[in-house]
C-alpha positions as MATLAB code, in Angstrom:
seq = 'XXXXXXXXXXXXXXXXXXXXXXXXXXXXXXXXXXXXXXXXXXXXXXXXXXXXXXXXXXXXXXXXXXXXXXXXXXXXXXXXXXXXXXXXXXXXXXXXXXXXXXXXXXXXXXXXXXXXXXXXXXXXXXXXXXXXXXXXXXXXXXXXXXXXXXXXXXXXXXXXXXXXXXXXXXXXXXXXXXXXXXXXXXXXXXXXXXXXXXXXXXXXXXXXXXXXXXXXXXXXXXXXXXXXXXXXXXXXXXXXXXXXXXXXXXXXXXXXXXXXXXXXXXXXXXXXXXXXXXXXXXXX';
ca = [
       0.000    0.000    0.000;
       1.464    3.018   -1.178;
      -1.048    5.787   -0.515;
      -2.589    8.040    2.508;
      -5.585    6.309    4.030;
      -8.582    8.143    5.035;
     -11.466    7.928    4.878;
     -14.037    8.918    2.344;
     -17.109   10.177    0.985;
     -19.433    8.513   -1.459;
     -21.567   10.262   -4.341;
     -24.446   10.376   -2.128;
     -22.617   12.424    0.273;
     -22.626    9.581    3.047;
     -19.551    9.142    4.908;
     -17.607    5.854    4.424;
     -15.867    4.689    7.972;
     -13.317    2.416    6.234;
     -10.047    4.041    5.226;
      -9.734    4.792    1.547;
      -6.878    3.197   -0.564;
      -3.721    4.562   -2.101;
      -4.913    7.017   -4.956;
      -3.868    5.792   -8.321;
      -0.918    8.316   -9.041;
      -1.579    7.579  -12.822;
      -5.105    8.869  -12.665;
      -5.847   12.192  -14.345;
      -8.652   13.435  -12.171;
      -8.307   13.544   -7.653;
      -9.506   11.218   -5.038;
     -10.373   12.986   -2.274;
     -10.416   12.194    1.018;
     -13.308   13.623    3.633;
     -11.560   14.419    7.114;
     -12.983   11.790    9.785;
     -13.373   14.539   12.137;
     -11.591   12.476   14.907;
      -9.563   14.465   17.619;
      -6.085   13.739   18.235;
      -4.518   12.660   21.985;
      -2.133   15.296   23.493;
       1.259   14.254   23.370;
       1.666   12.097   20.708;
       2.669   11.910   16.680;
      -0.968   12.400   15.678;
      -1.237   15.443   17.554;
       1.398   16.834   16.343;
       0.785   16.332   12.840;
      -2.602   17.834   13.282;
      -0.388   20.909   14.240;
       1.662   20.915   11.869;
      -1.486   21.184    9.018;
      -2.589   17.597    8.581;
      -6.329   17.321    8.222;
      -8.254   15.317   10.835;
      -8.388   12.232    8.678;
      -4.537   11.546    8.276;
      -2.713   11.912   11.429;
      -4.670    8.749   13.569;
      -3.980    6.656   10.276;
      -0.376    7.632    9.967;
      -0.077    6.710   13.606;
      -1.295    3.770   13.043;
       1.289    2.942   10.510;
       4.338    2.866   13.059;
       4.320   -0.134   15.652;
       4.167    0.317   18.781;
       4.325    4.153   18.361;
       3.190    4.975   22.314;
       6.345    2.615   23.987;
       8.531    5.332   21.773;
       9.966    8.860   22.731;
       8.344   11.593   20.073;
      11.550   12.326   18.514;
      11.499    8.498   17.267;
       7.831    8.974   16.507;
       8.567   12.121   14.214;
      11.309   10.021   12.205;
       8.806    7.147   11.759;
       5.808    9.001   10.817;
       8.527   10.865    8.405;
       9.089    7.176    6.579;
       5.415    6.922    6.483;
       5.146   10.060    4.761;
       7.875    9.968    2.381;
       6.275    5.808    0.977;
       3.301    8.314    0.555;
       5.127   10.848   -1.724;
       4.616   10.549   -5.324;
       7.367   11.289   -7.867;
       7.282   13.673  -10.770;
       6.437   12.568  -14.498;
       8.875   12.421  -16.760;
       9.456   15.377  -18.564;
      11.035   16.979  -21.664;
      13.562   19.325  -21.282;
      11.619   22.223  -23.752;
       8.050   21.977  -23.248;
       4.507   24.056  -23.138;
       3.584   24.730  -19.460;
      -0.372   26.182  -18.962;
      -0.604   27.384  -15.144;
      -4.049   27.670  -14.044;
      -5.986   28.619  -10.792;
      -8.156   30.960   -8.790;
      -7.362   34.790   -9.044;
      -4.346   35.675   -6.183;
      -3.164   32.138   -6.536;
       0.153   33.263   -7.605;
      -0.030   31.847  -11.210;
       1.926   34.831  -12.987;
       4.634   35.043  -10.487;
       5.225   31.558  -10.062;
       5.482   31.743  -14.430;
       8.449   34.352  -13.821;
       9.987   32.736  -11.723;
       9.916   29.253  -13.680;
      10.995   31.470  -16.506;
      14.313   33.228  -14.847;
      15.290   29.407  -14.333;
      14.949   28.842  -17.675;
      16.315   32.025  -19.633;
      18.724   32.935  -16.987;
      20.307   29.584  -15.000;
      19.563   27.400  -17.548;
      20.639   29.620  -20.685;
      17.664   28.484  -22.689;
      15.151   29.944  -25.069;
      11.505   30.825  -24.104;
       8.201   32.198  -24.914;
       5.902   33.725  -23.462;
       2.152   33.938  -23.900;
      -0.336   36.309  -21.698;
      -4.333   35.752  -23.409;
      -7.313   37.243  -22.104;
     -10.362   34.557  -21.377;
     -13.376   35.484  -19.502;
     -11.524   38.400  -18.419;
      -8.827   40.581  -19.845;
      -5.211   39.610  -18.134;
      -3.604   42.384  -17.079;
      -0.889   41.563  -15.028;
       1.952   43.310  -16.180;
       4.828   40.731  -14.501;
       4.987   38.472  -17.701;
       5.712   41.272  -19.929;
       8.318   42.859  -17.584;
      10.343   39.520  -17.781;
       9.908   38.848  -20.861;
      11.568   41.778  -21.713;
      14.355   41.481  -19.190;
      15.066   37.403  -20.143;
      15.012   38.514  -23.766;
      11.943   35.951  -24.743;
       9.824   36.264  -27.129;
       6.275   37.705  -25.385;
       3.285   37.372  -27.352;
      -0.641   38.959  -26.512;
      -2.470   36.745  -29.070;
      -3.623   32.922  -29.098;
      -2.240   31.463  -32.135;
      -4.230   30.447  -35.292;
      -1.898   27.403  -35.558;
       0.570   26.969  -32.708;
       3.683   24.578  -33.614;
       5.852   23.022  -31.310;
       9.376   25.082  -31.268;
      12.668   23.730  -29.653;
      11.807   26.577  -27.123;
      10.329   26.381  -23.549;
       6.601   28.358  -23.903;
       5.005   29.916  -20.863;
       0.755   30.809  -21.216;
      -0.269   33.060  -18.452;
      -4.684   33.079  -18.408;
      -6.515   35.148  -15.802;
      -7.542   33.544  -12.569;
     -10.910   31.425  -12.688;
     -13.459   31.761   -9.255;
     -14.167   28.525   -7.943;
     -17.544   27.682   -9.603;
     -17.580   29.570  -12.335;
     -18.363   26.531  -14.657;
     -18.652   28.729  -18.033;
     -15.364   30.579  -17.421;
     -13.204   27.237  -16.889;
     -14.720   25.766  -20.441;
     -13.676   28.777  -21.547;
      -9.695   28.338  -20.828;
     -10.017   24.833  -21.490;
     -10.879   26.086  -25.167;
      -7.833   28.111  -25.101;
      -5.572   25.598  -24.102;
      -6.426   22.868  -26.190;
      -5.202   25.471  -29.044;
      -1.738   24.262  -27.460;
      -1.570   20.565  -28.242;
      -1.081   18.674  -25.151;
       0.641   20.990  -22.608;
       1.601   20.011  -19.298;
      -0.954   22.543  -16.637;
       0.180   23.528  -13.674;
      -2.629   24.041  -11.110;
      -1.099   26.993   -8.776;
      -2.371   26.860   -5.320;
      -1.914   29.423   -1.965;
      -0.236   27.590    0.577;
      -1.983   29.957    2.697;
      -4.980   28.925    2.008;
      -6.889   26.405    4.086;
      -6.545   22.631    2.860;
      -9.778   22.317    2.272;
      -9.919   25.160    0.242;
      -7.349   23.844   -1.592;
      -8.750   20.532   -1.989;
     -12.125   22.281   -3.805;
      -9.521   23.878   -5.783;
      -8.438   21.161   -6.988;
     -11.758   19.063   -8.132;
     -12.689   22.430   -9.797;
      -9.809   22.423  -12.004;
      -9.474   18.703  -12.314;
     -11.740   18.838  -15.442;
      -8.536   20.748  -17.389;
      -6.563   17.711  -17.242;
      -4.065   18.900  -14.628;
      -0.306   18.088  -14.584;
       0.784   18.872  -11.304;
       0.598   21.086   -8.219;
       2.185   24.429   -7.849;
       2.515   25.520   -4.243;
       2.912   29.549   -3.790;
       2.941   32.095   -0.867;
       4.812   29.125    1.415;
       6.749   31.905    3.111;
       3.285   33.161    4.572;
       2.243   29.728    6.131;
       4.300   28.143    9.347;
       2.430   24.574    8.306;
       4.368   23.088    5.724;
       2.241   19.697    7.122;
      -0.208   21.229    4.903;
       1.102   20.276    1.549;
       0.476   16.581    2.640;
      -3.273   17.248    2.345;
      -2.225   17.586   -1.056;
      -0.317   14.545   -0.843;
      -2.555   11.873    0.662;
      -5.813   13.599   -0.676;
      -5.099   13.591   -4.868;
      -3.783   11.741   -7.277;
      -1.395   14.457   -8.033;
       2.065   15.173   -7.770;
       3.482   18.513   -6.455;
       6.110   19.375   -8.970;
       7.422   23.041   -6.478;
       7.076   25.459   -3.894;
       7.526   28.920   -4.108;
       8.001   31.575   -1.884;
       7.756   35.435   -2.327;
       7.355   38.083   -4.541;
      10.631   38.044   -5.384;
      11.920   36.878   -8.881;
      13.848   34.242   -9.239;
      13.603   34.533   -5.488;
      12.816   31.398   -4.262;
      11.639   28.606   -6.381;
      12.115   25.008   -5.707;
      11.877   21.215   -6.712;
       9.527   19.726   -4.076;
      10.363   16.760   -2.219;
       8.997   15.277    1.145;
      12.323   16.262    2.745;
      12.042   19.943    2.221;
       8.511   19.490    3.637;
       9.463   17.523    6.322;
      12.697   19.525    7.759;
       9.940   22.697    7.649;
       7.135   20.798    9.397;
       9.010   19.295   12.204;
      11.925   22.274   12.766;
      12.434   22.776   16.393;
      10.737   19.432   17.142;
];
């Protein structure tokens, strides 16, 4: 079993009391889990994974996981529930070294700075070409950060969806305006627009800020795209880095970075449960 148990919630809404399998980390579209709504005991691992950001579903499960985890002092219980967590981590797809990234989510998610900064990695550390594209959808786009780099990397920025877009041997970056959760009719829309791109790999960018379960309605919302990965912004204004296991245990998705700031290239990096982990338990 490779997954996050928890347990779930069927399409009539009823709760199911068994814990839910591994999500298949080739499917396209989430599993989500429903939190159980169990309390934690003082003292222990599950406890403290609730305070680190876990949803009430996970942390009694994870416990679970480690043998006889009340004979053992809490620093051993952090390092086991760590090996739990890591089995539960999912890798990134394989992916081409030039390719067509979409990034998608609600307005404020961070989606044009978290292009930037993916951009200064490629123009400026990598020393490869890029293009940029910033359409209007439902809404005119008028964030001025993709032009302003474009500029300043030297890649080619263009305002217009094209009437037949062909695969060059350079990376391409499509900035589209925020959708509101809900609005059905403005997600079709940018679907639409993105299949104009062949097969592109779309980042869904989420607000670590956020609460989980926001984020987790997030991401069924957007599922319908065809979603690539997870994007996780504004890290450096949340102290729960337990948080992005929600994302973990309660998707099928992998989380392909974190980013934190304003600042570009500022920082940007490759997730991986250990970056998560060393921020979730520091001090502990």
């Amino acid at each position: 079993d490779q997954g996050g148990r928890a347990s779930s919630r069927a399409a009539d809404g009823t709760n199911i009391k068994t814990p839910a399998p591994a999500p298949d980390a080739t499917a396209t579209s989430p599993a989500f889990a429903a939190p159980s709504g169990k309390e934690c005991k003082p003292g222990g691992i599950a406890h403290l994974l609730a305070q680190t950001g876990l949803l009430p579903a996970y942390p009694e499960y994870i416990a679970q996981e480690i043998p006889n985890v009340e004979t053992l002092p809490i620093s051993e219980q952090i390092e086991r529930a760590s090996e739990v967590l890591r089995s539960r981590w999912r890798g990134e797809r394989h992916r081409s070294e030039a390719a067509v990234h979409v990034f998608v989510g609600v307005p404020g998610s961070g989606k044009s700075t978290v292009l930037c900064k993916m951009l200064a990695q490629t123009a400026l550390v990598e020393g490869q070409p890029a293009a940029v594209y910033q359409l209007d959808s439902h809404i005119a786009n008028v964030s001025s950060l993709p032009s302003v780099y474009a500029e300043i990397v030297g890649a080619e920025f263009v305002r217009s969806v094209p009437v037949q877009f062909e695969r060059r041997e350079e990376s391409v970056y499509i900035d589209l305006p925020g959708v509101p959760l809900h609005h059905t009719r403005a997600l079709e829309q940018l679907k639409e627009q993105i299949a104009a791109f062949g097969v592109p790999e779309i980042h869904l960018v989420l607000n670590g800020a956020y609460e989980s379960a926001h984020l987790l309605e997030q991401g069924r919302f957007f599922s319908r795209l065809g979603i690539t990965d997870l994007i996780v912004s504004h890290l450096d204004e949340e102290s729960r880095w337990g948080k992005v296991w929600n994302l973990v245990l309660g998707t099928n998705y992998s989380v392909r970075s974190f980013a934190c700031g304003q600042n570009i290239p500022g920082e940007f990096h490759p997730a991986n449960p250990d970056l998560i982990l060393s921020r979730q338990f520091r001090g502990k």
